[in-house]
C-alpha positions as YAML, in Angstrom:
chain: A
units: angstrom
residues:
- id: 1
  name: UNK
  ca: [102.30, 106.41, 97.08]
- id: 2
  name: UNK
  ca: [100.92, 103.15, 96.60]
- id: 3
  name: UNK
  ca: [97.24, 102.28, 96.69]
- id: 4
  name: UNK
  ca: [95.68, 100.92, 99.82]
- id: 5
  name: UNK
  ca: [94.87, 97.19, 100.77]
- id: 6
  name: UNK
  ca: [92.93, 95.97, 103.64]
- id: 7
  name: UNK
  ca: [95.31, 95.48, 106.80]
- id: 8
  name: UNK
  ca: [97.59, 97.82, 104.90]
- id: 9
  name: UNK
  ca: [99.51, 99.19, 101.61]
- id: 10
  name: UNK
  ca: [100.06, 96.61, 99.21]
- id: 11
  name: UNK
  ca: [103.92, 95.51, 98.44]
- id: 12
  name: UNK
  ca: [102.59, 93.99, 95.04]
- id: 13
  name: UNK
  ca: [105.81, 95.27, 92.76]
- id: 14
  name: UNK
  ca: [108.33, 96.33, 95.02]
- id: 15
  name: UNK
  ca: [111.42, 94.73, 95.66]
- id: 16
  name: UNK
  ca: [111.96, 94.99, 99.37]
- id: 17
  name: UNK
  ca: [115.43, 93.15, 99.38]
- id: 18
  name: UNK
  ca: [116.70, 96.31, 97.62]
- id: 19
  name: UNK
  ca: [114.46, 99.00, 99.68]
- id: 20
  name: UNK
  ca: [114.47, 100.35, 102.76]
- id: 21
  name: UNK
  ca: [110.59, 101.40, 103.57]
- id: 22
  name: UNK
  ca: [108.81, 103.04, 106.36]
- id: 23
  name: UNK
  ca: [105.20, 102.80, 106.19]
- id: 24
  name: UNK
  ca: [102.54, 103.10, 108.57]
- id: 25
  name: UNK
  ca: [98.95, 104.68, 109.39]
- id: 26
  name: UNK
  ca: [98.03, 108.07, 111.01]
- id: 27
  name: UNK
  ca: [95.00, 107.02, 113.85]
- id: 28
  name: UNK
  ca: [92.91, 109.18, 115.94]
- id: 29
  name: UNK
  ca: [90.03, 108.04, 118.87]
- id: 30
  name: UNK
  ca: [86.60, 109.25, 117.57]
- id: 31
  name: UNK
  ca: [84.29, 110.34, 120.18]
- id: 32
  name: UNK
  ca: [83.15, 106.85, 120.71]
- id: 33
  name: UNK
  ca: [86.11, 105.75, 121.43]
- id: 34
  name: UNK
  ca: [87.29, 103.97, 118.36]
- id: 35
  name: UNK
  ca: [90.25, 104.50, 116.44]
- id: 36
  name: UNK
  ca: [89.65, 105.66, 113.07]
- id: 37
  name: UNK
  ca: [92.03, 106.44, 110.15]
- id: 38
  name: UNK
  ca: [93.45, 110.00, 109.40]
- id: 39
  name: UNK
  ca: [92.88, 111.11, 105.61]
- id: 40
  name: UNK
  ca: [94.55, 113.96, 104.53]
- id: 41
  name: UNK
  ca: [97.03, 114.39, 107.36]
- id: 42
  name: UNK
  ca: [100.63, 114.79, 106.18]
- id: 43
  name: UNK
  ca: [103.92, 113.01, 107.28]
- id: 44
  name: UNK
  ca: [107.41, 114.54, 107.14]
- id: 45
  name: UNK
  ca: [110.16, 112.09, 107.02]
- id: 46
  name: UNK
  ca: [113.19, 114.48, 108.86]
- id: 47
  name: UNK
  ca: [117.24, 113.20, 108.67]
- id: 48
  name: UNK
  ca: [118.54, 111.85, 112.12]
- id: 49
  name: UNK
  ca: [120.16, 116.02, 112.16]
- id: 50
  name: UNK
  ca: [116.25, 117.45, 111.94]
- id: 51
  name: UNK
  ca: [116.73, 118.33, 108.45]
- id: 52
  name: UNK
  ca: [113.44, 118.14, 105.83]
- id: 53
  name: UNK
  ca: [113.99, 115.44, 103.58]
- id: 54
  name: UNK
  ca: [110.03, 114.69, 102.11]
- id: 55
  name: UNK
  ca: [106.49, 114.85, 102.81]
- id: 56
  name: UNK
  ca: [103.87, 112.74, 102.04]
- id: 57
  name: UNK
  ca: [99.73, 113.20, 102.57]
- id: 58
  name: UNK
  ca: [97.85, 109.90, 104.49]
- id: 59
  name: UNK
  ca: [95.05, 108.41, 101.54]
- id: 60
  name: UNK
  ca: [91.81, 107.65, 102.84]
- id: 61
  name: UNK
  ca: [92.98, 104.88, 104.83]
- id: 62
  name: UNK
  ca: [95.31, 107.30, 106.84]
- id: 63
  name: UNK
  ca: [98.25, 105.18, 105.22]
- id: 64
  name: UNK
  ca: [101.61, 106.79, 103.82]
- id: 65
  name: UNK
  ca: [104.90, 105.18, 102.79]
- id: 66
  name: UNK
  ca: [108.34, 106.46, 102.08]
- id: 67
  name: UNK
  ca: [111.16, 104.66, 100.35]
- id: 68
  name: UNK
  ca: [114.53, 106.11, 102.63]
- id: 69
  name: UNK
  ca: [118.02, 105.18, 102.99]
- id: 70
  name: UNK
  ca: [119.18, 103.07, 106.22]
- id: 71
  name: UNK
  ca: [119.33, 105.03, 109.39]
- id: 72
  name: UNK
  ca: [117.68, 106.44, 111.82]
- id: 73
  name: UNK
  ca: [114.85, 109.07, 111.03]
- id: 74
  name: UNK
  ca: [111.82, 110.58, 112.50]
- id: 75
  name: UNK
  ca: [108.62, 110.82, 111.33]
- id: 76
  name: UNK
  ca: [106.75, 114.36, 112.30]
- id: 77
  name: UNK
  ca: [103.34, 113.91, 111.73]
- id: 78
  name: UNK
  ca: [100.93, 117.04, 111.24]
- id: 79
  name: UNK
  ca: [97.04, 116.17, 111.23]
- id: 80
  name: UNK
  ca: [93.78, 118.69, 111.43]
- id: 81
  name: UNK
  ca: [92.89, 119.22, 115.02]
- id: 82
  name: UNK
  ca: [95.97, 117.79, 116.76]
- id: 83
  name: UNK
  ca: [99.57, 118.33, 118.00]
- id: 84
  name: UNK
  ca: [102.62, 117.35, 115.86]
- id: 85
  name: UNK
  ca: [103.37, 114.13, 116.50]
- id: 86
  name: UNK
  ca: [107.36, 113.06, 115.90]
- id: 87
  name: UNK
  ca: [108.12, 109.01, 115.83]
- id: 88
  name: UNK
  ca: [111.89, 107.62, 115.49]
- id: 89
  name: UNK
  ca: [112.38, 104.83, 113.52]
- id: 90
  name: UNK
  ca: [114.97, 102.84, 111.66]
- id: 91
  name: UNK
  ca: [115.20, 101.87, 108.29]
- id: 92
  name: UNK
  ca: [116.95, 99.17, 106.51]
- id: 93
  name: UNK
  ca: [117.76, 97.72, 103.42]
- id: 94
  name: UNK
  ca: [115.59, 94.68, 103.13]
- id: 95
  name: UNK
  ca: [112.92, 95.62, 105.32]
- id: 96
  name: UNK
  ca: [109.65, 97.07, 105.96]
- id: 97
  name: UNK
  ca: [109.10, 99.37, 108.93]
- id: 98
  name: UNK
  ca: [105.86, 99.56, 110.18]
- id: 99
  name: UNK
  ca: [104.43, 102.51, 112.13]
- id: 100
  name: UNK
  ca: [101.21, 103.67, 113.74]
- id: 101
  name: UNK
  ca: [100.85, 106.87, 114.82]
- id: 102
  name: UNK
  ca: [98.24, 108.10, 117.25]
- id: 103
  name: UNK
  ca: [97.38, 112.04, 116.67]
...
């Protein structure tokens, strides 16, 4: 996993015309009622059958990343004091999916 960059994970070095990337950050509300970034949770990408295909942990920004092949997939995300959290996306070839996820 790449190293974090304000607003995000840095693309620096990868060619994203010949990858298809999901990325995104885990949030949570804090008890004032901001969101704050979730280090240490971890995010399953699953096939579009349910199948286990990797896992990755958030950094300290709550950011993960996974190269994957086009398609559908869902992201199950499994943080410290909250539910499992599943998200559906599509990846493609050539572009960048970007996902939050609230826990």
């Amino acid at each position: 996993m790449c190293g974090s960059i304000q607003g995000g994970l840095s693309l620096n070095g990868v060619n994203v015309a010949k990858e298809a990337i999901i990325q995104g950050q885990v949030l949570r509300v804090d008890a004032s009622g901001q969101q704050v970034p979730v280090e240490n949770a971890y995010v399953r990408l699953l096939d579009r059958t349910g199948e286990f295909t990797a896992e990755v942990p958030t950094n300290e920004d709550g950011h993960f990343r996974f190269f994957a092949g086009d398609g559908e997939w869902t992201l199950r995300t499994l943080a410290p004091r909250a539910a499992a959290v599943d998200r559906q996306v599509v990846a493609q070839v050539g572009s960048v999916a970007e996902v939050a996820i609230a826990v």
